[in-house]
N, C-alpha and C positions, 0 to 999 in steps of 0.2 A: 216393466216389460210385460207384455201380455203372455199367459200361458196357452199355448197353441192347446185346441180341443183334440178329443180322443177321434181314433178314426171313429163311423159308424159303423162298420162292418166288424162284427163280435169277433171273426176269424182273424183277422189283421189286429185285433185288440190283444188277442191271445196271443197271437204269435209274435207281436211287439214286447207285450210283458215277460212271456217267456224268455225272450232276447236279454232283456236285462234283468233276470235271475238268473239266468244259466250263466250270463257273462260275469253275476257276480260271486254265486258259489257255486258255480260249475252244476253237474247232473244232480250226484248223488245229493247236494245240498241243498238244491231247489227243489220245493216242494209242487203239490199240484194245487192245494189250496192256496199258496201263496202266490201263486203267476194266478189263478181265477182270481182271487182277490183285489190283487194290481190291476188286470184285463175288466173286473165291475163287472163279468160274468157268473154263472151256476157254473159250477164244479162237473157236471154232466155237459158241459158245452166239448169240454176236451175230448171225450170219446165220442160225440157228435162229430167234431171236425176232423179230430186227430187219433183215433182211437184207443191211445195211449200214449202215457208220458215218452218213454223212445222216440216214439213219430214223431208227437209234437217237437222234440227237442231237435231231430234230423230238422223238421221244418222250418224250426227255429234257425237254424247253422245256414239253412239254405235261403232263406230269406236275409240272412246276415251278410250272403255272400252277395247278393245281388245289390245290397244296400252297398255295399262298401266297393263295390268295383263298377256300381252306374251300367249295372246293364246285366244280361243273361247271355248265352251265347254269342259267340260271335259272329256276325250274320256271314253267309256264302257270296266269294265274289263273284261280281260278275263276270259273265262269260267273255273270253276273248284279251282279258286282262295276264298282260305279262308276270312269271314272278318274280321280277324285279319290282312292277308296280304293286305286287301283292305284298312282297314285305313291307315296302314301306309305307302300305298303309296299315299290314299290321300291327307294324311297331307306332303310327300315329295312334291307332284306335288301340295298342294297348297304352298308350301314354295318360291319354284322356282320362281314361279309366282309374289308371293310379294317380291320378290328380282329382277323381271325384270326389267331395266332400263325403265323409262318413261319420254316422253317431258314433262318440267314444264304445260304445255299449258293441255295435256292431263289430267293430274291430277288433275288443276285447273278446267278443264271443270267438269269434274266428279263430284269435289266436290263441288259445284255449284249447281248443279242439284242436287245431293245427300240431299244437304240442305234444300232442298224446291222443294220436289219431283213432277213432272211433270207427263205428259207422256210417254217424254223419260228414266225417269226413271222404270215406270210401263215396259215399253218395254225388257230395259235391265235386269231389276228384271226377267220377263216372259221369254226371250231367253237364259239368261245366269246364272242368281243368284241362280235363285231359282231350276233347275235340281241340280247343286252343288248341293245345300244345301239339297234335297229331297234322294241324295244319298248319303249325309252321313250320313242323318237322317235315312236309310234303312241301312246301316252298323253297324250302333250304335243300333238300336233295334234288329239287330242280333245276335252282342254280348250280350247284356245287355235284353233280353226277358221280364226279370220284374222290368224294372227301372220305370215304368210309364213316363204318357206324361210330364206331366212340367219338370222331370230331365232328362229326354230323351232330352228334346228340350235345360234346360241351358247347358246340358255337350256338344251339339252339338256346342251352341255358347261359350265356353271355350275355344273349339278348335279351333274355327275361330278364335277367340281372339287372341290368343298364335301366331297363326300365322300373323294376322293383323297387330300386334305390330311392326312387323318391316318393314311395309311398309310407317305407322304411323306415328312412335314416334321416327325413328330411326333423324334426327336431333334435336330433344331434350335430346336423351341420347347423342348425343356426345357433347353439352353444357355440360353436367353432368362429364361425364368422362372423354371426352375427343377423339378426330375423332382417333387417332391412335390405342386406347384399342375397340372402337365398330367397324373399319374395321376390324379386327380380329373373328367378328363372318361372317362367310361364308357363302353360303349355303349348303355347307354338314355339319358345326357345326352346325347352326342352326335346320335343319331338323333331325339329329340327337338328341337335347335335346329336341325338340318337340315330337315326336315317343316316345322317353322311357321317358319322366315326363308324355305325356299321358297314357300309355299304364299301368306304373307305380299305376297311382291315380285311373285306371279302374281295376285296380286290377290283369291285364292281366299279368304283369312282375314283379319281385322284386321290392321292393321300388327302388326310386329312386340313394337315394345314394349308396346304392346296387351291383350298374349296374356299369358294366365298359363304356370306351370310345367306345365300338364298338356298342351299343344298340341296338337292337330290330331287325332283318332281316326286 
């Protein structure tokens, strides 16, 4: 099997290397000679690009972020769009998302820092987590006008949940089941029993079992 080449870009080399020393001994254990080592850069590259190991490391987490969820923010809908059509294409396009392939290295890094929240993590919560989550929390009180805030905010994370799960837990269901029966959910099966079991318990669609295979535009 052939070994894919290093990017060209020194900054992307850096910040790939850094990705899998941070993901493998965390901050305090990776050094700066040994991610320029890995990266085939000068040791002066990292205050060139990143000014210090911190940055570099935030940059690091934040590039990890984007590796492993297939994308940066979540784009603005457009205008004129119901939110009912807005959920559910939020919850498609967060579907996609946790079904994007991710380097072990990236995943690891994230959840790392996830664990024992940092700066880098304040960061990527402030550029990327928290608009998500700010606008589905603005879709959700659109439909739901008198849920109040505490069920406003669990039914928000329900939905993150549902989707979560299979970014998750998907190799412990196939312990469970079996890899043959869980690669069989997709992501258009997925996103599709996401959409109508949500839409279903908010009341917006027939119950659940209700509903044919084609669910919810």
């Amino acid at each position: 099997m052939a070994i894919p080449s290093p990017p060209p870009d020194p900054r992307l080399r850096l910040l790939e290397a850094a990705q899998a020393e941070f993901s493998d001994k965390g901050y305090d254990g990776a050094t700066t000679r040994d991610i320029t080592r890995r990266a085939g850069v000068n040791i002066a590259a990292i205050n060139y690009y990143f000014g210090d190991k911190e940055q570099l490391y935030i940059e690091a987490v934040k590039h990890a972020h984007v590796c492993a969820t297939a994308g940066g923010p979540f784009p603005d809908p457009l205008p004129g769009v119901t939110a009912a059509d807005r959920l559910a294409a939020f919850i498609r396009e967060m579907v996609r998302r946790m079904h994007a392939p991710a380097s072990p290295t990236a995943m690891k890094l994230m959840m790392r820092e996830l664990a024992e929240p940092g700066k880098a993590a304040d960061v990527v919560v402030r550029e990327f987590v928290q608009p998500m989550a700010f606008a589905l929390r603005d879709i959700l009180a659109e439909l739901l006008p008198d849920i109040g805030h505490k069920r406003l905010l669990m039914t928000g994370f329900s939905v993150i949940g549902q989707c979560l799960f299979y970014r998750q837990n998907l190799p412990v269901a196939e312990l469970i089941f079996g890899k043959p029966a869980v690669e069989e959910l997709d992501l258009a099966a997925v996103a599709d029993h996401v959409v109508r079991f949500t839409f279903a318990a908010l009341g917006l669609a027939p119950p659940y079992l209700a509903t044919g295979p084609e669910g919810v535009s």
